[in-house]
C-alpha positions in Angstrom: 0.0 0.0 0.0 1.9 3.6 -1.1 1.2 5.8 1.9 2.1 8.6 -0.6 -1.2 7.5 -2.7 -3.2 7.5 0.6 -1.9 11.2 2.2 -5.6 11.8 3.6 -6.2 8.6 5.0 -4.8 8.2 8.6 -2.0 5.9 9.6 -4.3 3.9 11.4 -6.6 3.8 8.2 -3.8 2.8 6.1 -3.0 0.0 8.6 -6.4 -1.2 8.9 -6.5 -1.6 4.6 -3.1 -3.3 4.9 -4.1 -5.9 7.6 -7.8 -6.5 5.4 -5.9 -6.6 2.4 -3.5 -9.3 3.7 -6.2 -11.5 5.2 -8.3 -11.1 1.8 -5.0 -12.6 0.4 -4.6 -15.5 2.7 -8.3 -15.9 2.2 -8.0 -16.5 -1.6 -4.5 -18.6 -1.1 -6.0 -21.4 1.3 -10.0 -20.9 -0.7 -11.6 -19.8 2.2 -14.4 -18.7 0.1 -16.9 -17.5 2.5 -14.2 -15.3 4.2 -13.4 -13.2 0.8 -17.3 -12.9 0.5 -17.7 -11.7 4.2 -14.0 -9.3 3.6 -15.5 -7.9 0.5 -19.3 -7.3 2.3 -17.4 -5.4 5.1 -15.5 -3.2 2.3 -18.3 -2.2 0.4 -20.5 -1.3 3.8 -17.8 0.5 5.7 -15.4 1.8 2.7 -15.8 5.4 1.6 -16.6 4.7 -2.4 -13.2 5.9 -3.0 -10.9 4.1 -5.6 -7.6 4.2 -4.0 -9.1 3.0 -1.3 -10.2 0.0 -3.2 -6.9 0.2 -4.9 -4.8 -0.2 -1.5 -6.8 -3.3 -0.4 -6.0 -5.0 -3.9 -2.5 -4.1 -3.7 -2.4 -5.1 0.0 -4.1 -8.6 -1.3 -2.3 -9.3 -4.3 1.2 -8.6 -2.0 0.1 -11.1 0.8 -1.2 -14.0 -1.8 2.4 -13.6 -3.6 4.5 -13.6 -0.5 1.9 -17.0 1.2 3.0 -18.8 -2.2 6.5 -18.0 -2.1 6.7 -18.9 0.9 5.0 -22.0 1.1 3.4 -21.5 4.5 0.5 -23.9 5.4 -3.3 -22.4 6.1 -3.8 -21.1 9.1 -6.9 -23.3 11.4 -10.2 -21.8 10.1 -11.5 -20.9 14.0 -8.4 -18.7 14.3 -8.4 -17.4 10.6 -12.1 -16.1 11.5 -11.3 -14.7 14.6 -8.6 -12.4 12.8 -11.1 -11.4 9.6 -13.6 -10.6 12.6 -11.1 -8.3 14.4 -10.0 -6.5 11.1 -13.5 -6.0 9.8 -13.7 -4.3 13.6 -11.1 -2.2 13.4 -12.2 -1.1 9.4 -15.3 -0.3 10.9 -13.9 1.7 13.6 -11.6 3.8 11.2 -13.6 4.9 8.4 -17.4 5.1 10.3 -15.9 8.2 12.6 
């Protein structure tokens, strides 16, 4: 995520999109299906409609789905996985519905 693209967004903003975006990438690696659909629900409800915003999350994903590949790490235990797309949809909540 370029902070630079994202000047008016907060740091905690730009953390929250980071952390989403990552998750929405593990998400896609290990097919946990019904997480991407509940990441993406979250995004459109609490996102501004703003396309860098979109933009950041993508890039954010894309990075995290590379980097699981390359490094071959196994999926993480569903329960726990859920617990931490719960927590970020929290905190994207929290940051952009001020």
């Amino acid at each position: 995520l370029l902070s630079s693209q994202l000047h008016a967004a907060t740091d905690e903003q730009r953390k929250a999109l980071e952390n989403i975006g990552e998750l929405n990438g593990v998400a896609l690696r290990c097919s946990y299906i019904d997480k991407v659909r509940v990441i993406k629900l979250a995004l459109v409800k609490y996102l501004p409609k703003q396309r860098i915003l979109g933009q950041g999350v993508e890039d954010a994903t894309n990075k995290s789905f590379m980097d699981f590949m390359e490094t071959g790490k196994e999926c993480p235990r569903i329960e726990l996985f859920s617990a931490d797309v719960d927590a970020a949809i929290s905190q994207i909540e929290v940051e952009y519905i001020k």
